[in-house]
BAFI-143242 format. One record per residue (C-alpha): residue number from 1; chain; x, y negated, z negated. Coordinates in steps of 0.25 Angstrom, whole numbers. Layout:
# residues N
+-----+------+-------+-------+-------+
: pos : unit :     x :     y :     z :
+-----+------+-------+-------+-------+
: NUM :    A :     X :     Y :     Z :
...
+-----+------+-------+-------+-------+
This chain:
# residues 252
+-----+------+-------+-------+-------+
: pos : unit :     x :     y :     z :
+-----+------+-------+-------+-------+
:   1 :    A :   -55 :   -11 :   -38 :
:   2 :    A :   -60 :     1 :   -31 :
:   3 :    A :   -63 :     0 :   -16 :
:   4 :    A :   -61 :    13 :    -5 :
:   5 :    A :   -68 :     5 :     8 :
:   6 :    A :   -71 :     9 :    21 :
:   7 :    A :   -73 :    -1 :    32 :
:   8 :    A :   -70 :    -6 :    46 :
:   9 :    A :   -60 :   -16 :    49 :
:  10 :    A :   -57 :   -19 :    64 :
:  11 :    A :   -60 :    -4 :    70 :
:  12 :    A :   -55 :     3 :    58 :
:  13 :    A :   -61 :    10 :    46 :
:  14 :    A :   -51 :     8 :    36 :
:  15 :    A :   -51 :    13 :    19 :
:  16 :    A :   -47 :     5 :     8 :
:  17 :    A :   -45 :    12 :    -4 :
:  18 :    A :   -37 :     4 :   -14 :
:  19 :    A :   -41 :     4 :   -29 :
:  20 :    A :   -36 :   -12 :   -34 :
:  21 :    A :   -32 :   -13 :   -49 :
:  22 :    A :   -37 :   -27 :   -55 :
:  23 :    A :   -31 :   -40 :   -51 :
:  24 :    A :   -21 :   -41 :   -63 :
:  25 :    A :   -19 :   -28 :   -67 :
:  26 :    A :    -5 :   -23 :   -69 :
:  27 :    A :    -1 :    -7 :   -62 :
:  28 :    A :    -2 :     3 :   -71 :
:  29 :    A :    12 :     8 :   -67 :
:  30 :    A :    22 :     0 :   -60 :
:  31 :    A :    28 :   -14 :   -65 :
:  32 :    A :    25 :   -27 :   -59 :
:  33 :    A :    34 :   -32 :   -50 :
:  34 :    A :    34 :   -45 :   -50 :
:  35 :    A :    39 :   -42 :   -67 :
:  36 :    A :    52 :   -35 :   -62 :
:  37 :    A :    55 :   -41 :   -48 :
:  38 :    A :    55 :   -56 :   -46 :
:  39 :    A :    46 :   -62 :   -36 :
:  40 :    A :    50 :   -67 :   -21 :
:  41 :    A :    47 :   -83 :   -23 :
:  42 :    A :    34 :   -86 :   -12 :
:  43 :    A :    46 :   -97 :    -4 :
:  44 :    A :    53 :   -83 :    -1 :
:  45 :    A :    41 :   -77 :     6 :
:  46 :    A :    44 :   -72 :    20 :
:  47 :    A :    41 :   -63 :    29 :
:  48 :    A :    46 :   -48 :    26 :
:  49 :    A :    43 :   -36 :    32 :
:  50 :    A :    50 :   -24 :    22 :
:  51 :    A :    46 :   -13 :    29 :
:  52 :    A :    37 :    -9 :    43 :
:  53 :    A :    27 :     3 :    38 :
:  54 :    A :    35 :    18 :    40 :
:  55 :    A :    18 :    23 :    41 :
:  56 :    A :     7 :    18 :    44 :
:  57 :    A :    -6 :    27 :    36 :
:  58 :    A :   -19 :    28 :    38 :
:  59 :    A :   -27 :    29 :    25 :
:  60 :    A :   -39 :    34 :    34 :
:  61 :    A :   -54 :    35 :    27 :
:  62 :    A :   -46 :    35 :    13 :
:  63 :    A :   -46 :    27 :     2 :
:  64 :    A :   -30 :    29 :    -1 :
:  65 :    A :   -24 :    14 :     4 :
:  66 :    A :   -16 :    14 :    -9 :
:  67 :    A :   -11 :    28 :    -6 :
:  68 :    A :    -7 :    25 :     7 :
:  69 :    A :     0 :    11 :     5 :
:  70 :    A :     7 :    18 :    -8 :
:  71 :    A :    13 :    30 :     2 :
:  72 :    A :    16 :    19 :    14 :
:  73 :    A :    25 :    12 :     5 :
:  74 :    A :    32 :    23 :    -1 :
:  75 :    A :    35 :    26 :    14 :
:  76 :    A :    39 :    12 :    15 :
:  77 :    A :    48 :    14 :     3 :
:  78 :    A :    56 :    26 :     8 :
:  79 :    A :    58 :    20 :    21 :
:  80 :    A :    64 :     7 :    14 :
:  81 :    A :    72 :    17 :     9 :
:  82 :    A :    78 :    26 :    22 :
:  83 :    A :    70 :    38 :    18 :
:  84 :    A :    63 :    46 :    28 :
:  85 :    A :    48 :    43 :    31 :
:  86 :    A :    39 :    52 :    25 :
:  87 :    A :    23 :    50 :    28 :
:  88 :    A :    17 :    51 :    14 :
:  89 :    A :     2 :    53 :    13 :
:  90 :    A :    -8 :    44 :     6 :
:  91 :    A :   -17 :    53 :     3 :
:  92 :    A :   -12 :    62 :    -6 :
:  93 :    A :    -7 :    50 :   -15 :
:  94 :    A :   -21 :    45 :   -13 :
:  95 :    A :   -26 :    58 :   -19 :
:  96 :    A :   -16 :    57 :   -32 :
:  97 :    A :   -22 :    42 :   -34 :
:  98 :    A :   -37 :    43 :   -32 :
:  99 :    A :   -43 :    51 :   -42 :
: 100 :    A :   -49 :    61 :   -32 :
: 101 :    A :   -57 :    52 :   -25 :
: 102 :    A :   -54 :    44 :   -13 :
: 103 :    A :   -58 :    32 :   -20 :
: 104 :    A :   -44 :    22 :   -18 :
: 105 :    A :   -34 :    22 :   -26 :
: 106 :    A :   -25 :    11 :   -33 :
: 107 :    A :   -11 :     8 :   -29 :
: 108 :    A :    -5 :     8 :   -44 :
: 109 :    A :   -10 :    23 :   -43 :
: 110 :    A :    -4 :    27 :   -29 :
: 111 :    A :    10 :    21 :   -32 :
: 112 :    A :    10 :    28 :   -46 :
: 113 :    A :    10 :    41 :   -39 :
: 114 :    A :    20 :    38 :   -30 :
: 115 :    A :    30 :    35 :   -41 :
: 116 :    A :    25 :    47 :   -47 :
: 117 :    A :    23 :    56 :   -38 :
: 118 :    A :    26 :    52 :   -24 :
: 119 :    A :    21 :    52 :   -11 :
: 120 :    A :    16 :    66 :    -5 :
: 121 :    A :    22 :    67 :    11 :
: 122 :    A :    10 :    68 :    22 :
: 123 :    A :    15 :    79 :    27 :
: 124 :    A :    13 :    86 :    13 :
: 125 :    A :    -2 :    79 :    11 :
: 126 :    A :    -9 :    73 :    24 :
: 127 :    A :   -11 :    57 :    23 :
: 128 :    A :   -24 :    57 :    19 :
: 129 :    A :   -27 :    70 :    10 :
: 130 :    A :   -30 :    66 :    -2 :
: 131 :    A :   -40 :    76 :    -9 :
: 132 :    A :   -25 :    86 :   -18 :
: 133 :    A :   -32 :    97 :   -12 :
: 134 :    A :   -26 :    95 :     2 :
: 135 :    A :   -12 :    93 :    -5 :
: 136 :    A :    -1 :   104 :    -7 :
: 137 :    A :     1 :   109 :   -23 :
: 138 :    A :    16 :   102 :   -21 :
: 139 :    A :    13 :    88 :   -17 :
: 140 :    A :    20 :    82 :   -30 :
: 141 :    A :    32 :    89 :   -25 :
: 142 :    A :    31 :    84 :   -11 :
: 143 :    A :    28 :    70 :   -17 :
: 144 :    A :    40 :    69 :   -26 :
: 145 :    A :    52 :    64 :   -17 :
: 146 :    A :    43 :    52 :   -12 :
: 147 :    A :    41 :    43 :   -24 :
: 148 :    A :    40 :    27 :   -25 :
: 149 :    A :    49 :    23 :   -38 :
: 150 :    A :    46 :     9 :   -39 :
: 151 :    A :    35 :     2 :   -39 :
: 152 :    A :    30 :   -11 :   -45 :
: 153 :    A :    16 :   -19 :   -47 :
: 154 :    A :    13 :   -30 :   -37 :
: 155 :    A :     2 :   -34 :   -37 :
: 156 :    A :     2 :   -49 :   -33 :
: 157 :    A :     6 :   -56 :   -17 :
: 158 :    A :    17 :   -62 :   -22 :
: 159 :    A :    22 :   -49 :   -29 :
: 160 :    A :    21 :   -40 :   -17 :
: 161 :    A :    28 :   -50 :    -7 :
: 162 :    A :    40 :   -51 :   -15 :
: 163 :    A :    40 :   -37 :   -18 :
: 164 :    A :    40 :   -35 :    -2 :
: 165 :    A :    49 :   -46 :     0 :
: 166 :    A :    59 :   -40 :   -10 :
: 167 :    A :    59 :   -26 :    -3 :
: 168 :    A :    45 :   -19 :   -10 :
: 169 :    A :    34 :   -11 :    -1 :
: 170 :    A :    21 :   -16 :    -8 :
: 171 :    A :     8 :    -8 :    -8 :
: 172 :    A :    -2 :   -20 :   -11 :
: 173 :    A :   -18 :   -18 :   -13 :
: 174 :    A :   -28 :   -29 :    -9 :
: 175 :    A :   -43 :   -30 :    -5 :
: 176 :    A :   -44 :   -31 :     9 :
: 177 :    A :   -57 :   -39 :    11 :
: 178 :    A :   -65 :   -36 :    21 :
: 179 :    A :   -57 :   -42 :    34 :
: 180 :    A :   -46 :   -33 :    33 :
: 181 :    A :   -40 :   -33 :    48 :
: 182 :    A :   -28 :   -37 :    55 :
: 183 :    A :   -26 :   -49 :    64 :
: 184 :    A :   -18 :   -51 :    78 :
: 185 :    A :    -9 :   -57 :    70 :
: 186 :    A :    -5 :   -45 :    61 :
: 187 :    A :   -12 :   -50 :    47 :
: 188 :    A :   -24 :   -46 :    40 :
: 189 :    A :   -37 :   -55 :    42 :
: 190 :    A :   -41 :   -65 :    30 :
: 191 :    A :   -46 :   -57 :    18 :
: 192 :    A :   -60 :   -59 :    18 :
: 193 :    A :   -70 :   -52 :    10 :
: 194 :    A :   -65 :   -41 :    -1 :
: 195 :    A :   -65 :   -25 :    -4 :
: 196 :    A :   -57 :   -14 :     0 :
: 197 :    A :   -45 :   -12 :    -9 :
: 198 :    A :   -33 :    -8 :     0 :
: 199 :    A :   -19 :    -4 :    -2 :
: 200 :    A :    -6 :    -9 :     9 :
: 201 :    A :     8 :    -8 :     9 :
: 202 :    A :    14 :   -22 :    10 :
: 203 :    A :    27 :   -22 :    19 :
: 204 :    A :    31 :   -35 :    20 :
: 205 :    A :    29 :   -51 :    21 :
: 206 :    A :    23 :   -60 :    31 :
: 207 :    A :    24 :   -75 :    29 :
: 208 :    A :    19 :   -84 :    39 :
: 209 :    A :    11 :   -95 :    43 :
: 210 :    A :     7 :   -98 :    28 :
: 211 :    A :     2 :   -83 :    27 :
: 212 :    A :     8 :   -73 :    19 :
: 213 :    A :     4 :   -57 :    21 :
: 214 :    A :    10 :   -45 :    17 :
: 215 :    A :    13 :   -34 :    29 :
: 216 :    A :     6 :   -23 :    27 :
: 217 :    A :     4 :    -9 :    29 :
: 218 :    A :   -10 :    -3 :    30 :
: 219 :    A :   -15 :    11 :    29 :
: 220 :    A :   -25 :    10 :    38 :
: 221 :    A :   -18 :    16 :    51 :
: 222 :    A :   -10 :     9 :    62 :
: 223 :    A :   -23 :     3 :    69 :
: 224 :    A :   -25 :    -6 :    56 :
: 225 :    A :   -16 :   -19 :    57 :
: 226 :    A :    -3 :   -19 :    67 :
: 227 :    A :    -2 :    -4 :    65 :
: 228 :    A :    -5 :    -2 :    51 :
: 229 :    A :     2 :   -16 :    47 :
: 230 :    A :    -4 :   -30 :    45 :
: 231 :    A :    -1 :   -43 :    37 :
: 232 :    A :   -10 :   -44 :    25 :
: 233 :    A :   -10 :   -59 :    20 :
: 234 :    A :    -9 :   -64 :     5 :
: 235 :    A :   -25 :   -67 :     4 :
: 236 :    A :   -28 :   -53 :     4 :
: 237 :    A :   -19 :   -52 :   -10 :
: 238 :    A :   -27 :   -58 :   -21 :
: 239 :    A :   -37 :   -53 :   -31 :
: 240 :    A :   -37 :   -38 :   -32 :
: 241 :    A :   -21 :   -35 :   -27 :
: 242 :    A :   -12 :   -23 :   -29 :
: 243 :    A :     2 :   -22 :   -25 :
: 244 :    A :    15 :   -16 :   -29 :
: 245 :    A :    29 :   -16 :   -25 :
: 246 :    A :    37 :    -3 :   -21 :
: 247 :    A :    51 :    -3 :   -21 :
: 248 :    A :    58 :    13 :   -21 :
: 249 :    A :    53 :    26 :   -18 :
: 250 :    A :    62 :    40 :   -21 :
: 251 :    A :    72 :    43 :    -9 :
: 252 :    A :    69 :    55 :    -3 :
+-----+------+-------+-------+-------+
């Protein structure tokens, strides 16, 4: 499913961008997850905060959110790890994945090109450009030392709260609705309404008062959310989901 939207929400104008693959069908790429790691059982659920965000993006007029998750958490990864923070630009991922076209793009395509290729510093390529034409004849070679090496299809609730309970960064992929804003209390509104593909990267766990959210990181800027961070709650993951599971990246 293909939606790039522009709207308001609160006193922002914020882009999605994400292209959602079919409720059911399998990545083209990596294996499932839930195949080759056993689930957490639901009586373990607790809250769990595996990393805080190492950088909050800002997406800008784009339709690149799958991008921008994908580099977020192969920051996130490398710092898991003890390596040095390096910014890594969404754009020029976006421009490898979109056909030309800054049209959205799908995750399974994003994390793809990671393994393959890697992620191109921002001081190489600017966060936001896209079009090749802005990039440097070397970017592969710039790319090479920041690969993810594992990856693994998770595209249910239930498999991206245990791979984040069991140590995963996820970058999950839902339809936002159309009430897509942050409460006083830190969690995302109700879903209400539907439209707007958009790609997060999942950092932990909230359990409380019989709710269940995933924290999440955003690519819309600090001024979204409790800078850049809110709690996205379990009815916003049905229907049209993506998600998967990321686990190593190369140390460098």
């Amino acid at each position: 499913m293909r939606r790039t939207l522009k709207w308001i929400t609160g006193d922002q104008v914020v882009t999605t961008g994400l292209i959602l693959r079919p409720e059911g069908q399998p990545s083209r790429y990596f294996a499932r997850f839930q195949e080759r790691v056993p689930p957490v059982p639901k009586e373990y659920w607790r809250t769990f905060k595996l990393a805080d965000p190492v950088e909050i993006k800002d997406q800008d007029a784009i339709g690149a959110c799958a991008s921008f998750a994908s580099v977020s958490a192969l920051e996130v990864l490398r710092w898991l790890q003890g390596n040095q923070h390096v910014s890594f630009s969404g754009g020029q991922l976006y421009g490898r994945v979109n056909g030309g076209v800054d049209a959205g793009s799908t995750l399974d395509d994003n994390l793809n090109e990671l393994v393959r290729n890697g992620a191109v510093p921002a001081s190489v390529v600017g966060p936001l450009d896209w079009q090749p034409s802005r990039w440097p004849k070397n970017w592969k070679d710039a790319a090479a030392p920041y690969k993810v090496l594992e990856a693994w299809d998770a595209p249910t609730f239930e498999e991206m709260v245990s791979a984040i309970l069991l140590g995963f960064p996820v970058v999950y992929g839902i339809m936002i609705g159309s009430n897509f804003v942050v409460q006083p209390d830190g969690w995302v509104a109700p879903k209400r309404g539907s439209g707007g593909g958009h790609a997060m990267l999942g950092l932990g766990i909230v359990v409380e008062n019989n709710r269940i959210g995933i924290i999440t990181q955003n690519s819309w800027g600090t001024r979204w959310g409790r800078n850049g961070v809110a709690i996205v709650p379990q009815d916003y993951f049905t229907g049209w989901i993506d998600g998967y599971a990321l686990r190593s990246a190369v140390y460098s």
